[in-house]
C-alpha positions in Angstrom: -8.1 -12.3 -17.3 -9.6 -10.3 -14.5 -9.4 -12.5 -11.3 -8.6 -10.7 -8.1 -9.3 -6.6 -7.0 -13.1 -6.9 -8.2 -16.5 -7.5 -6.8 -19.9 -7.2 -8.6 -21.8 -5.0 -7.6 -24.3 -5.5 -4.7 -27.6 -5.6 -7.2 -25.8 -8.6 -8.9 -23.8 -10.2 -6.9 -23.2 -13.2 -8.6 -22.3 -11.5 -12.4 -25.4 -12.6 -13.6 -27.0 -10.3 -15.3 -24.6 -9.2 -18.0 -25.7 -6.7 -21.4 -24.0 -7.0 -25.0 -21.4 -9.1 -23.3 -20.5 -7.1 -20.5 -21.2 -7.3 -16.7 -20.7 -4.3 -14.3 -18.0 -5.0 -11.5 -16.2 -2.1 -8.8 -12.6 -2.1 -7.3 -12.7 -0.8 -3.8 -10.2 1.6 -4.0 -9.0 1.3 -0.3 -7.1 -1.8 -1.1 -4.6 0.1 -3.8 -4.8 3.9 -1.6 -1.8 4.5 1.0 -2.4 5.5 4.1 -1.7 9.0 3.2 -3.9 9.0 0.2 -6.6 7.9 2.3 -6.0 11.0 4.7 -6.2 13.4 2.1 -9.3 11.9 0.8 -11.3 11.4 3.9 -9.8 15.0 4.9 -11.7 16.5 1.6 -15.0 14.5 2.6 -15.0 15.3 5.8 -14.7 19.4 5.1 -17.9 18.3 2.5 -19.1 16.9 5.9 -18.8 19.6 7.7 -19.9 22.4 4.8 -23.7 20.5 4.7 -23.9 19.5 8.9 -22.9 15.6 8.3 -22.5 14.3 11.8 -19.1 12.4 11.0 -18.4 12.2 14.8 -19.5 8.5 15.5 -18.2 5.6 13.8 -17.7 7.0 10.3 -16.5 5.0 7.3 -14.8 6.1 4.1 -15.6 3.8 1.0 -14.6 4.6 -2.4 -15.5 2.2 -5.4 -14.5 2.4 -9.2 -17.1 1.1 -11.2 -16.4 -0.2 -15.0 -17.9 -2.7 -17.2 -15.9 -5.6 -18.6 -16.2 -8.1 -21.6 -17.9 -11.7 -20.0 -14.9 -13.4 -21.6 -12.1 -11.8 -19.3 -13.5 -12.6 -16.0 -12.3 -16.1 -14.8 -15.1 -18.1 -13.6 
């Protein structure tokens, strides 16, 4: 059974709304990402950044999210 590392997602935050037996839920993938990893990722962003004049300079915040849909019957409620 799923039961920790997930969230739903923000438009159904309680798991509600589920289709063919399945409800959409996201891992935020900062929780499993070393600090290293997260270096090298934020480090390719930021050049994105920088490529397309995306003022990163303030109180920037990298967020990355895995998103999947999982049978009803494997989330513990």
């Amino acid at each position: 059974m799923l039961v920790e590392g997930w969230e739903y997602p923000e438009d159904n935050p309680y798991g509600e709304c589920t289709h063919n037996g399945t409800v959409e839920i996201y891992y935020s993938m900062a929780q499993y990402l070393t600090d290293e990893e997260v270096n090298t990722i934020w480090g390719i962003v930021g050049k994105a950044c920088d490529r397309n004049n995306i003022d990163t300079s303030g109180d920037a915040e990298l967020s990355v999210r895995v998103y999947n849909e999982v049978n009803t019957d494997l989330i513990n409620t």
